[in-house]
N, CA, C and O atoms as a Maestro MAE file, in Angstrom:
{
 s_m_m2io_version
 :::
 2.0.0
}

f_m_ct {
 s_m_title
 :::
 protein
 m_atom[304] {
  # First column is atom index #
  i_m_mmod_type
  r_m_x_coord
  r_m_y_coord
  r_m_z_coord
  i_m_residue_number
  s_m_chain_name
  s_m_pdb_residue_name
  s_m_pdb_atom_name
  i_m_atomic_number
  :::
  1 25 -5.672 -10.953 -12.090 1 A "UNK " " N  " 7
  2 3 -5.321 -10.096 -10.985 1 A "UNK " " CA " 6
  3 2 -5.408 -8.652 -11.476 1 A "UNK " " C  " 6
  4 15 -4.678 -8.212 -12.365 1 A "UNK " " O  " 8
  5 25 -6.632 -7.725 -10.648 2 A "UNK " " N  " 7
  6 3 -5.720 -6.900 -10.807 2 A "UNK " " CA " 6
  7 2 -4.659 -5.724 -11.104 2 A "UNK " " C  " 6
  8 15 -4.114 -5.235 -12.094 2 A "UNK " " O  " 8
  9 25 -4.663 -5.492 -9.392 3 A "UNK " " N  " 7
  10 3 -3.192 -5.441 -9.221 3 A "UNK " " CA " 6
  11 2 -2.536 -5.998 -8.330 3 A "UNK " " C  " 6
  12 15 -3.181 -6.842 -7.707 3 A "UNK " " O  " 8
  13 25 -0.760 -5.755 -7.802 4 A "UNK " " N  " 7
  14 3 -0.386 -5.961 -6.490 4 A "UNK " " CA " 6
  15 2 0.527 -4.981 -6.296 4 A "UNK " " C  " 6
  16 15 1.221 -4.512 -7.199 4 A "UNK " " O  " 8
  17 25 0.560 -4.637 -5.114 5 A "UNK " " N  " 7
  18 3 1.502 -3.567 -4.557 5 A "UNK " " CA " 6
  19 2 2.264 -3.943 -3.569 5 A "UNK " " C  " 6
  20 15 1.522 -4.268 -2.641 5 A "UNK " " O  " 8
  21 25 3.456 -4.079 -3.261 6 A "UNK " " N  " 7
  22 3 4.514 -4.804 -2.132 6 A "UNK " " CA " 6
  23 2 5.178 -3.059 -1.558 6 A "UNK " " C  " 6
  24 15 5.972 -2.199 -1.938 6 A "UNK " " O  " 8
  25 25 4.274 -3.310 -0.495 7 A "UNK " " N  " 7
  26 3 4.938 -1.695 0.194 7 A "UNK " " CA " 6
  27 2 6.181 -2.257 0.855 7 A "UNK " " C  " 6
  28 15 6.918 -1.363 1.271 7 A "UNK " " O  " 8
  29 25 6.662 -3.609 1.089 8 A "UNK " " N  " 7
  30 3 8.446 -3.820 1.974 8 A "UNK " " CA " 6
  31 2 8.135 -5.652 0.614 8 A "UNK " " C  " 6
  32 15 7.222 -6.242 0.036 8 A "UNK " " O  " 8
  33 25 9.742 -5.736 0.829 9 A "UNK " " N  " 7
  34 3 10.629 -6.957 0.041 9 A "UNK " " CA " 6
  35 2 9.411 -8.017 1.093 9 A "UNK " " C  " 6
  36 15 9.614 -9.220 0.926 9 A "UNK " " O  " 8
  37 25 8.641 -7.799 1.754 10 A "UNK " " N  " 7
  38 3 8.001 -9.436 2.579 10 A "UNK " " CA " 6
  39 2 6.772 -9.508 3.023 10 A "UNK " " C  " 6
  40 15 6.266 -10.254 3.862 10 A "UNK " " O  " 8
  41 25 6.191 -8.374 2.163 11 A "UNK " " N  " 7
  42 3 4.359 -8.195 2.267 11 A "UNK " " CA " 6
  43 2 4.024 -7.990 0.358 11 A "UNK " " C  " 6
  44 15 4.807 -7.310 -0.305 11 A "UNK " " O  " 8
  45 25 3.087 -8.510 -0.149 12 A "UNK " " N  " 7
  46 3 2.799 -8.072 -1.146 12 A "UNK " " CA " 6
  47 2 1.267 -8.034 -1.147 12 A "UNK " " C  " 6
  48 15 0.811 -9.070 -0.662 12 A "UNK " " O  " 8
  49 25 0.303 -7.132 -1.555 13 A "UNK " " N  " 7
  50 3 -1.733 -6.937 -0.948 13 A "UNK " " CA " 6
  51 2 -1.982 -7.364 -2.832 13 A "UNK " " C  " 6
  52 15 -1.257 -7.031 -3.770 13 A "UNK " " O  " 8
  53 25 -2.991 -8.016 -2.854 14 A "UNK " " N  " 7
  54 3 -3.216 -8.509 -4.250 14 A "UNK " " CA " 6
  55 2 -4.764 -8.001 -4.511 14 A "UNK " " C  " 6
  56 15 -5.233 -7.571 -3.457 14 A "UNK " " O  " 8
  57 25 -5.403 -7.949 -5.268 15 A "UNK " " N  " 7
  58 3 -6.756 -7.803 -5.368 15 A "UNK " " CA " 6
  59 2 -7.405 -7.990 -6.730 15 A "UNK " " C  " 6
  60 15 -7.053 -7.282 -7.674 15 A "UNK " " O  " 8
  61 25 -8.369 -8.947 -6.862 16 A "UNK " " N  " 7
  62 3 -8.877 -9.590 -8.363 16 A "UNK " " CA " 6
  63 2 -9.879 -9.693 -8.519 16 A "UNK " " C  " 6
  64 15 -10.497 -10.187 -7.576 16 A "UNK " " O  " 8
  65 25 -10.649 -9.323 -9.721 17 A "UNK " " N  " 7
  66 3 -12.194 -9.963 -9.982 17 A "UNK " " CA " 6
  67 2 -11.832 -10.500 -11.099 17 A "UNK " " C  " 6
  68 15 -10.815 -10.517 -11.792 17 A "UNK " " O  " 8
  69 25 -13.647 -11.257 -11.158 18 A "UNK " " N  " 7
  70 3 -13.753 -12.150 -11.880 18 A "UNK " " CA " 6
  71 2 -15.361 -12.345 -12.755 18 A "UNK " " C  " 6
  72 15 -16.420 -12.079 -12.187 18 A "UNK " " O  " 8
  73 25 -15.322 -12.639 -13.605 19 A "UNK " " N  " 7
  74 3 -17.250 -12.935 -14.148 19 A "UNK " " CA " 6
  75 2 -16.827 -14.658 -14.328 19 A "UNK " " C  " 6
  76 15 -15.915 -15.115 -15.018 19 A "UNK " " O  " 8
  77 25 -17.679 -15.310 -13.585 20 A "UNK " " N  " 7
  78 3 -18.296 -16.817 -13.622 20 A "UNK " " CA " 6
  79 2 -19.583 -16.694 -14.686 20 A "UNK " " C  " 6
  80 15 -20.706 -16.230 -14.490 20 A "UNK " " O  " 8
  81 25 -18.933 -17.345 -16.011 21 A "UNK " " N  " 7
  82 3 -20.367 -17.292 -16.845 21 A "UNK " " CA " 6
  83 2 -20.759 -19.059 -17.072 21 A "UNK " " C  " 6
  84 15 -19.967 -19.796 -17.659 21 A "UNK " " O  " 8
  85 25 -21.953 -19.513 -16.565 22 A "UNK " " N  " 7
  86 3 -22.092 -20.801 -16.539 22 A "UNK " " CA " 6
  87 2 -23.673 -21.302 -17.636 22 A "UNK " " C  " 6
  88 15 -24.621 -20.615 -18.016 22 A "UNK " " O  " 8
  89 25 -23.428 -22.389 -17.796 23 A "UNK " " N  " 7
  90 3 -24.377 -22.343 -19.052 23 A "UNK " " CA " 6
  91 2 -25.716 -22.711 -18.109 23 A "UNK " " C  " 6
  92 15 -25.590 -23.461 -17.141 23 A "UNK " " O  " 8
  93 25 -27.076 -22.090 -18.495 24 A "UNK " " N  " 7
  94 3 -28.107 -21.935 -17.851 24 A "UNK " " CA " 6
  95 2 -28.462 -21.360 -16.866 24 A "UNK " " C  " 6
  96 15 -29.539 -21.587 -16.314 24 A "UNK " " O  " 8
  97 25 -27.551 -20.447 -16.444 25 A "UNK " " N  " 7
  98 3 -27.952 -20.013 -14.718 25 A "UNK " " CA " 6
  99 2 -27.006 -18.977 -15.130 25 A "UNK " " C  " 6
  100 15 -26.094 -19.055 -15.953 25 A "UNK " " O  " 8
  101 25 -27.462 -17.799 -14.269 26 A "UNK " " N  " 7
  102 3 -27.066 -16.420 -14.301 26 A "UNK " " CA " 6
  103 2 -25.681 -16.634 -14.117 26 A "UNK " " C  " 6
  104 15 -25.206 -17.732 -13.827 26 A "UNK " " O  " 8
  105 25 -24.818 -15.269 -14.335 27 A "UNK " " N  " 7
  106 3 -23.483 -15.262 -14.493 27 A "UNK " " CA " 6
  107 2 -23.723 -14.817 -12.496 27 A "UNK " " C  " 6
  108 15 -24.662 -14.548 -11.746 27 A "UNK " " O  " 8
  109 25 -21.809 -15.022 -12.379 28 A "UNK " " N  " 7
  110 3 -21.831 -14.446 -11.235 28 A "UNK " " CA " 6
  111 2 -20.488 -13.719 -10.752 28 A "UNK " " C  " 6
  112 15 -19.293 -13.885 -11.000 28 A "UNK " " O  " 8
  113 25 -20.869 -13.262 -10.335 29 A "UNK " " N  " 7
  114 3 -19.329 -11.907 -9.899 29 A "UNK " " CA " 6
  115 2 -18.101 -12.127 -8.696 29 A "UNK " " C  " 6
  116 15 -18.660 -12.604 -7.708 29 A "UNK " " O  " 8
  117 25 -17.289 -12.026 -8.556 30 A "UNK " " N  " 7
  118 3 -16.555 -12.641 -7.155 30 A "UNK " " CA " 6
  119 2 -15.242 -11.379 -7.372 30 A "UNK " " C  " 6
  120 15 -14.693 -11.281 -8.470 30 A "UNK " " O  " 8
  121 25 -14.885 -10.561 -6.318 31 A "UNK " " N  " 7
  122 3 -14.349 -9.914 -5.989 31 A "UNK " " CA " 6
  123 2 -12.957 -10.912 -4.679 31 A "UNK " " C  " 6
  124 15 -13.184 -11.572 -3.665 31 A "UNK " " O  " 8
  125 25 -11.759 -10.597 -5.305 32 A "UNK " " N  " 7
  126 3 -10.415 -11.295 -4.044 32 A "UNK " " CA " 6
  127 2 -9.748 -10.307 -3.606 32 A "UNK " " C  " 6
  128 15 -9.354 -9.375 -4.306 32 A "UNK " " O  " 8
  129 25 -9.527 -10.461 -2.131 33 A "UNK " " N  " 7
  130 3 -8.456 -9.356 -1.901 33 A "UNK " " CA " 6
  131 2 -7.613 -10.673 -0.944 33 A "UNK " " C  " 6
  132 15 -8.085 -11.699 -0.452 33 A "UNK " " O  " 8
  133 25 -5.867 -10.008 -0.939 34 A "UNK " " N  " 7
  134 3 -5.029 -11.183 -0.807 34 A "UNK " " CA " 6
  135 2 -3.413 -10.715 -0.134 34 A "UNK " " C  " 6
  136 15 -2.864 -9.614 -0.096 34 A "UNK " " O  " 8
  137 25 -3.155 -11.499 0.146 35 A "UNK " " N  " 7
  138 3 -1.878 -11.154 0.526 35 A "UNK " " CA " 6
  139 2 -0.992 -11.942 0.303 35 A "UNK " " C  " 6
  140 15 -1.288 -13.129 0.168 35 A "UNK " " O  " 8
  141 25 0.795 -11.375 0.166 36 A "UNK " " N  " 7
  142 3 1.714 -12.886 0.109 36 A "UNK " " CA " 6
  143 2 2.758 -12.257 0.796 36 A "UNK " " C  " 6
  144 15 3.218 -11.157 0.493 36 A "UNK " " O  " 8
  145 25 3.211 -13.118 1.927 37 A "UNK " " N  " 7
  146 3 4.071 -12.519 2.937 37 A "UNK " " CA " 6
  147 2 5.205 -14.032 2.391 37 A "UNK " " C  " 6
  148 15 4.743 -15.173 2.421 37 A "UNK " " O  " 8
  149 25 6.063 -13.867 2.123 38 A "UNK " " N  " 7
  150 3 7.416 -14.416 2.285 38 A "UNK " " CA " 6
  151 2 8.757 -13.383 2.643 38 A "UNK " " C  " 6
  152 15 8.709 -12.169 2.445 38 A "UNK " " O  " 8
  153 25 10.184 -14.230 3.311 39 A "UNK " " N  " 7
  154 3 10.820 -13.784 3.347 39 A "UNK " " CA " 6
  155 2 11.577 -13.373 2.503 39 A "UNK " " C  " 6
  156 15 12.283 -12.375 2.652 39 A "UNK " " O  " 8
  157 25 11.530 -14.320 1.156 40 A "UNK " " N  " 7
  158 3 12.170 -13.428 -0.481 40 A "UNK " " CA " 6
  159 2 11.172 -14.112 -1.053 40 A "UNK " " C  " 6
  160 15 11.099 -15.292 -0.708 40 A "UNK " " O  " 8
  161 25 10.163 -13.618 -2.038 41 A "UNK " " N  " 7
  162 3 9.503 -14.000 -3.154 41 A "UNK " " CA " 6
  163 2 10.122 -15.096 -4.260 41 A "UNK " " C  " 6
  164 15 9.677 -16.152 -4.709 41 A "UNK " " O  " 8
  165 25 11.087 -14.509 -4.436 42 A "UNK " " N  " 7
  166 3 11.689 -15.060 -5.708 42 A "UNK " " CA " 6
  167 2 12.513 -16.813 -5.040 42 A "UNK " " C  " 6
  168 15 12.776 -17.873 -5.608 42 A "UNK " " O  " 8
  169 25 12.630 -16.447 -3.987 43 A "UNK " " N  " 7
  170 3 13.663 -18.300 -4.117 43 A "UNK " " CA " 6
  171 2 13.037 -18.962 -2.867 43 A "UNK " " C  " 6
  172 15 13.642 -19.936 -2.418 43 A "UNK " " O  " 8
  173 25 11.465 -18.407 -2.005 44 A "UNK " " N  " 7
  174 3 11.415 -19.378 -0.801 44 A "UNK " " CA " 6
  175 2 9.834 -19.242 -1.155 44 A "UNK " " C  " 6
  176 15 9.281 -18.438 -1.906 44 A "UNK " " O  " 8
  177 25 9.234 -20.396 -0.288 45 A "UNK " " N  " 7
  178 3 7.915 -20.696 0.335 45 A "UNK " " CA " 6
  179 2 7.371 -19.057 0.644 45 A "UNK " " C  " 6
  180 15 7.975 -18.243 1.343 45 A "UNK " " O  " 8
  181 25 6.017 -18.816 -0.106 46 A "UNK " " N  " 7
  182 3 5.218 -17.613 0.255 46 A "UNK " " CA " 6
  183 2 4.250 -18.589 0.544 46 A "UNK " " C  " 6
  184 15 4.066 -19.782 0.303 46 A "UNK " " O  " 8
  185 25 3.614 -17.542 1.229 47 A "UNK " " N  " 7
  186 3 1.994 -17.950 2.194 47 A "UNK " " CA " 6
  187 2 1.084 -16.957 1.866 47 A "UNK " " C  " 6
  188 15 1.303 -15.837 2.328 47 A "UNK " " O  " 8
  189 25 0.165 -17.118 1.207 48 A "UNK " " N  " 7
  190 3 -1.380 -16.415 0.362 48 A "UNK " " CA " 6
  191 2 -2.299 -16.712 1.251 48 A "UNK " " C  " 6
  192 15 -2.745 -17.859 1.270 48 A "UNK " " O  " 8
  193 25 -2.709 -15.854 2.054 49 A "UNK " " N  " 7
  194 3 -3.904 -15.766 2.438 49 A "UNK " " CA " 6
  195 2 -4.995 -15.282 1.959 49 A "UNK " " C  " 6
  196 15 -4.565 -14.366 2.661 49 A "UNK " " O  " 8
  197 25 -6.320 -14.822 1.320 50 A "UNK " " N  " 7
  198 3 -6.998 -14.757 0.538 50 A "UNK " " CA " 6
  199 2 -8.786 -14.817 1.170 50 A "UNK " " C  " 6
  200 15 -9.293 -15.761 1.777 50 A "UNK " " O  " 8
  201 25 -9.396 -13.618 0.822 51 A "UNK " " N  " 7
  202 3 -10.646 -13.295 1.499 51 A "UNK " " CA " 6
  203 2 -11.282 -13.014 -0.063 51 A "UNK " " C  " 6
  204 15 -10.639 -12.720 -1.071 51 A "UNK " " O  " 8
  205 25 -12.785 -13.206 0.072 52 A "UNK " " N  " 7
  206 3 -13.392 -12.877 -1.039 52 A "UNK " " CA " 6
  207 2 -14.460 -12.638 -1.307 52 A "UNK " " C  " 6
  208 15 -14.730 -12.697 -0.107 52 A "UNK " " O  " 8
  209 25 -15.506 -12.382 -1.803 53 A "UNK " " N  " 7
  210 3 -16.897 -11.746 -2.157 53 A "UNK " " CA " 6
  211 2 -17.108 -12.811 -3.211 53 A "UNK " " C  " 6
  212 15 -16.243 -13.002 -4.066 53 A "UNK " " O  " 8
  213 25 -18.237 -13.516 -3.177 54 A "UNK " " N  " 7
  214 3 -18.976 -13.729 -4.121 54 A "UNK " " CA " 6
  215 2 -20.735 -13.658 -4.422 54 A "UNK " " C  " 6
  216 15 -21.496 -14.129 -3.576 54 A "UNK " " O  " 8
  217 25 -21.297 -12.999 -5.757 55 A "UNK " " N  " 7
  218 3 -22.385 -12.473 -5.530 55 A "UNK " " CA " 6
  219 2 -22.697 -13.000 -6.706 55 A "UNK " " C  " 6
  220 15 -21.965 -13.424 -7.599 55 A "UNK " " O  " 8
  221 25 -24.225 -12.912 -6.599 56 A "UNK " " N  " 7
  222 3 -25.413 -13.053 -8.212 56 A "UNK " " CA " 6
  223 2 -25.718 -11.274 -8.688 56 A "UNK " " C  " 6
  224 15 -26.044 -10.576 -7.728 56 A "UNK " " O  " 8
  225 25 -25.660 -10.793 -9.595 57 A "UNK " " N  " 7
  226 3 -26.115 -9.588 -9.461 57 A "UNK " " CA " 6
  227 2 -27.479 -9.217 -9.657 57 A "UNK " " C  " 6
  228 15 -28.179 -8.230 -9.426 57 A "UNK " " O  " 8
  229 25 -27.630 -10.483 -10.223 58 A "UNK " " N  " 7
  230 3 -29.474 -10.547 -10.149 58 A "UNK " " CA " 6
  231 2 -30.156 -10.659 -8.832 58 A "UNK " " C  " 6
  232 15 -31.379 -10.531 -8.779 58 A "UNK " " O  " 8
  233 25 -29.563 -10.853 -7.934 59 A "UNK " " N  " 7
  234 3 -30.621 -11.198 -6.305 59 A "UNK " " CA " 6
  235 2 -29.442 -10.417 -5.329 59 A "UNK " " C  " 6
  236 15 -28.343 -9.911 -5.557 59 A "UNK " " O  " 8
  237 25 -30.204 -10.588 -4.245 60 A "UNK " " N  " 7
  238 3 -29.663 -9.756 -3.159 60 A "UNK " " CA " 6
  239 2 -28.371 -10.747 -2.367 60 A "UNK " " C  " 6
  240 15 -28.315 -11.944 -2.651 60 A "UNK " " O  " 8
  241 25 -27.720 -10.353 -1.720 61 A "UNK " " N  " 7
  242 3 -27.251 -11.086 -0.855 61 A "UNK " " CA " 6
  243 2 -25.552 -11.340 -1.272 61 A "UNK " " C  " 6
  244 15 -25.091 -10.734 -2.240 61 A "UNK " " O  " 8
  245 25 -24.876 -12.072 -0.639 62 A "UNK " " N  " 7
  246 3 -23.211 -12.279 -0.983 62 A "UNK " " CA " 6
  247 2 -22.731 -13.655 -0.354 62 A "UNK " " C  " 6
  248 15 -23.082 -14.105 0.737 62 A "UNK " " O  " 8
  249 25 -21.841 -14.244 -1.280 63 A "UNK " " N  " 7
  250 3 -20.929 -15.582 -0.232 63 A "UNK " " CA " 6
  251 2 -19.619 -14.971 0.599 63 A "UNK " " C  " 6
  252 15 -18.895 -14.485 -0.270 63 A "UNK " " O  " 8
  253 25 -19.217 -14.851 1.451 64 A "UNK " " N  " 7
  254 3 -18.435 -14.784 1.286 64 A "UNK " " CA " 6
  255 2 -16.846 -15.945 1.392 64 A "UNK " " C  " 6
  256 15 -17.226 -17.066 1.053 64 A "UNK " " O  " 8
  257 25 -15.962 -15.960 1.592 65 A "UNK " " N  " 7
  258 3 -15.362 -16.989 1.008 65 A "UNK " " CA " 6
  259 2 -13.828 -16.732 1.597 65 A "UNK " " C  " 6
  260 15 -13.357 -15.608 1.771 65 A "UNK " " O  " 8
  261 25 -13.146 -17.960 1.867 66 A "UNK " " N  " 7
  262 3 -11.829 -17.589 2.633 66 A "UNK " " CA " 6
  263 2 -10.463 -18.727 2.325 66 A "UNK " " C  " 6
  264 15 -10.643 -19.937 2.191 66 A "UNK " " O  " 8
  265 25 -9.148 -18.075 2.253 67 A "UNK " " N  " 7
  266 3 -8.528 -19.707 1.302 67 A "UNK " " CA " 6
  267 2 -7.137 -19.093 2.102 67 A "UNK " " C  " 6
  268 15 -6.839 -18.079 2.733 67 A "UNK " " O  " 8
  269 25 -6.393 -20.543 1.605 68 A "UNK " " N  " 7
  270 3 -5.113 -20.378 1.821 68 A "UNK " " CA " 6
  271 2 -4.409 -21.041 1.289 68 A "UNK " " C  " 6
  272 15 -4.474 -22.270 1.308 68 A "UNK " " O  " 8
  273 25 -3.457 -20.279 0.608 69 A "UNK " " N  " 7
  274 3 -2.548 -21.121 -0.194 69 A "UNK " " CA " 6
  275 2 -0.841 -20.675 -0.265 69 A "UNK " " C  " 6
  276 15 -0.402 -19.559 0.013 69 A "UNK " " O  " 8
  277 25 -0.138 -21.712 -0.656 70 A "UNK " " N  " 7
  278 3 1.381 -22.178 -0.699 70 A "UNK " " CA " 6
  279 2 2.269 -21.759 -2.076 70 A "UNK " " C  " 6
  280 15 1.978 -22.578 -2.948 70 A "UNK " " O  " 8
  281 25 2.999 -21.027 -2.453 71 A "UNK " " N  " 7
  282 3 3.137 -20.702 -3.919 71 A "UNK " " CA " 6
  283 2 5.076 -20.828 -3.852 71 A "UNK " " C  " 6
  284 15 5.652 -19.981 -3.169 71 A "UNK " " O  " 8
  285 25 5.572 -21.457 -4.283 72 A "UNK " " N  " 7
  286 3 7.164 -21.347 -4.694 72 A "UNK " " CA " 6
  287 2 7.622 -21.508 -5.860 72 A "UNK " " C  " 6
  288 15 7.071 -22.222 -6.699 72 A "UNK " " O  " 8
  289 25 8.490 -20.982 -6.016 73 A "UNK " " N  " 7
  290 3 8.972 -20.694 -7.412 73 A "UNK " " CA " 6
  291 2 9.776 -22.178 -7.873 73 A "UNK " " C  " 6
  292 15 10.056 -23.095 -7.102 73 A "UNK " " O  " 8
  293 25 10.020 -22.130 -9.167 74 A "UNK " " N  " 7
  294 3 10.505 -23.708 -9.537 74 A "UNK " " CA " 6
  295 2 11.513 -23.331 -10.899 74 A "UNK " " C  " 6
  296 15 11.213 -22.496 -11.753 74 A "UNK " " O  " 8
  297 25 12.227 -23.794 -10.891 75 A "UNK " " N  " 7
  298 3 13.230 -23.856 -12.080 75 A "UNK " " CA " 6
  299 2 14.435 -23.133 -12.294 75 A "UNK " " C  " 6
  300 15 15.067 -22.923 -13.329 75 A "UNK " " O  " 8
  301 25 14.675 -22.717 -10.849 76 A "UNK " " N  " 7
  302 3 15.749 -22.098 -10.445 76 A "UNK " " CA " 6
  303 2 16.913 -22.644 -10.272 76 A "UNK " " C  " 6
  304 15 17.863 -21.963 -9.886 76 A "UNK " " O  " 8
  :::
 }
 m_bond[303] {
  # First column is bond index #
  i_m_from
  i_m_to
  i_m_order
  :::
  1 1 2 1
  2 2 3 1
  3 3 4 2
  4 3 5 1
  5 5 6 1
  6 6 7 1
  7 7 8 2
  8 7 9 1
  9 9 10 1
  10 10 11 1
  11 11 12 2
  12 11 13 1
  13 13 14 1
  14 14 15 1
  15 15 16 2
  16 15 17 1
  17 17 18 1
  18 18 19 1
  19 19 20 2
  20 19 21 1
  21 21 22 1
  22 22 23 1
  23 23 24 2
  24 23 25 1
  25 25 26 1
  26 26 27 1
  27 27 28 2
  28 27 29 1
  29 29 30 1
  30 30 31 1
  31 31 32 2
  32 31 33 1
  33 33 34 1
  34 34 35 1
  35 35 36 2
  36 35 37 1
  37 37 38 1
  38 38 39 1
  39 39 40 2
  40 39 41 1
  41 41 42 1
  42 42 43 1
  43 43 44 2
  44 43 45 1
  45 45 46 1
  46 46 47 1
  47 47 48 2
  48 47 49 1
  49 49 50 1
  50 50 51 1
  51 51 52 2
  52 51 53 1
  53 53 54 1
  54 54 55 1
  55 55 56 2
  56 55 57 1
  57 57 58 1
  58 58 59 1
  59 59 60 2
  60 59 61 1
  61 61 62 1
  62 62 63 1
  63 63 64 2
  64 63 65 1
  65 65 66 1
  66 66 67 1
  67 67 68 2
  68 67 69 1
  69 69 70 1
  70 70 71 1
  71 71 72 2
  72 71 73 1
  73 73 74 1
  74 74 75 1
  75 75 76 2
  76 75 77 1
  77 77 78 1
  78 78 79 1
  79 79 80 2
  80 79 81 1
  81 81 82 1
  82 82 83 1
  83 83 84 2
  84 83 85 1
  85 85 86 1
  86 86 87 1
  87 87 88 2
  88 87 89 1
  89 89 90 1
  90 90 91 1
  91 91 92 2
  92 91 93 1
  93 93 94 1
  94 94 95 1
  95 95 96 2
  96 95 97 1
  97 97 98 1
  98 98 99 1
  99 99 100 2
  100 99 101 1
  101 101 102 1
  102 102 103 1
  103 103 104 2
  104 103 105 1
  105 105 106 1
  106 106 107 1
  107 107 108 2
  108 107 109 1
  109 109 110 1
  110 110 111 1
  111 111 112 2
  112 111 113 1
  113 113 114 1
  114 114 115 1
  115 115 116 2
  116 115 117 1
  117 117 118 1
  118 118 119 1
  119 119 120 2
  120 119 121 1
  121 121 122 1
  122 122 123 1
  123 123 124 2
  124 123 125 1
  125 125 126 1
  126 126 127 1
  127 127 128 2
  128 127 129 1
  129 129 130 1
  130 130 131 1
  131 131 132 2
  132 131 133 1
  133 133 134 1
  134 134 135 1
  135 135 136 2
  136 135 137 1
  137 137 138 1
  138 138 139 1
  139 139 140 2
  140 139 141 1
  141 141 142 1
  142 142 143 1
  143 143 144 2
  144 143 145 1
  145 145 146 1
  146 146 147 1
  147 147 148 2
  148 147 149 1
  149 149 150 1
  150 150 151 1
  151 151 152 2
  152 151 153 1
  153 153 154 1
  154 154 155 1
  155 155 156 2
  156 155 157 1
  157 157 158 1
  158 158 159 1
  159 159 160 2
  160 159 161 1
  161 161 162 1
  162 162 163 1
  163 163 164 2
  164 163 165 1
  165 165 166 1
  166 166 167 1
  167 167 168 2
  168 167 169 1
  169 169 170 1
  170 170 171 1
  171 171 172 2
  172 171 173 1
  173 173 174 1
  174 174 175 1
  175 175 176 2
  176 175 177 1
  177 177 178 1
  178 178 179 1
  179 179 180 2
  180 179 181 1
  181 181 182 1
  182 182 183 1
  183 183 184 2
  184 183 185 1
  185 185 186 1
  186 186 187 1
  187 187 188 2
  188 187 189 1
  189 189 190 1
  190 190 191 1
  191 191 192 2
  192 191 193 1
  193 193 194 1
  194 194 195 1
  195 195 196 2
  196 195 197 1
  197 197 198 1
  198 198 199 1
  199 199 200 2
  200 199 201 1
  201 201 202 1
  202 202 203 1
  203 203 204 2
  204 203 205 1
  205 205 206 1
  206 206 207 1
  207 207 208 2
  208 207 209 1
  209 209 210 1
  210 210 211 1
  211 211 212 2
  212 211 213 1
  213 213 214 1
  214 214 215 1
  215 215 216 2
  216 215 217 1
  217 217 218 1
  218 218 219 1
  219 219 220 2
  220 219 221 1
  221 221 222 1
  222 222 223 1
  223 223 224 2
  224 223 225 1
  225 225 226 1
  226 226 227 1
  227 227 228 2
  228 227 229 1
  229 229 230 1
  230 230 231 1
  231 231 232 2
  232 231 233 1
  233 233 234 1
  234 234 235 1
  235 235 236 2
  236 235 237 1
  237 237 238 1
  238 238 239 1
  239 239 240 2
  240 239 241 1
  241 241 242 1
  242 242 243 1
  243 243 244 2
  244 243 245 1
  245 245 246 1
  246 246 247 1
  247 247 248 2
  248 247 249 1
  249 249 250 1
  250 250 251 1
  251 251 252 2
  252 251 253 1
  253 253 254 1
  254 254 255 1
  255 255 256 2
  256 255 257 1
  257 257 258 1
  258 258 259 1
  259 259 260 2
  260 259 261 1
  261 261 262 1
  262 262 263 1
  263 263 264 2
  264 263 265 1
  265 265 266 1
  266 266 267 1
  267 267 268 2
  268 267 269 1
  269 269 270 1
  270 270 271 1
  271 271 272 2
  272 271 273 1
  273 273 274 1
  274 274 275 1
  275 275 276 2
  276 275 277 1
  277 277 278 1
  278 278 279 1
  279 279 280 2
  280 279 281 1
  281 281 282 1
  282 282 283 1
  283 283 284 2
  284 283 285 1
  285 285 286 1
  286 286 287 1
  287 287 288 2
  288 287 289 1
  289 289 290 1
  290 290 291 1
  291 291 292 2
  292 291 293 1
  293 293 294 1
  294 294 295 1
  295 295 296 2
  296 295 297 1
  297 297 298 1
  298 298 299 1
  299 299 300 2
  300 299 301 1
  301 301 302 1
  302 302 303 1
  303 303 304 2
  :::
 }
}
């Protein structure tokens, strides 16, 4: 990641890259931008929504790419 910035206690904006290096075939680049809206971070269910870029930098063109995910804290 990264960074993240939480402008209120129940929005936090995330944003990450990455290099995919795979054996025989060009590397490839993927750019995330993200969010995590819970009502407290630290002791309940957040919800990650998540948009993303992925590209070859050798050829033209982009994937782009869309997720969602569930994150709670444990050992509390």
């Amino acid at each position: 990641m990264l960074f993240t910035w939480q402008p209120n206690p129940h929005v936090e904006f995330n944003a990450a890259g990455k290099v995919l290096l795979r054996q025989d075939a060009d590397a490839l680049v993927a750019y995330n931008f993200g969010l995590g809206l819970s009502h407290d971070f630290e002791r309940q269910l957040t919800i990650r929504p998540e948009i993303g870029i992925l590209t070859n930098p050798g050829e033209a063109g982009y994937y782009r790419h869309l997720s969602l995910a569930l994150s709670m804290p444990w050992g509390k």
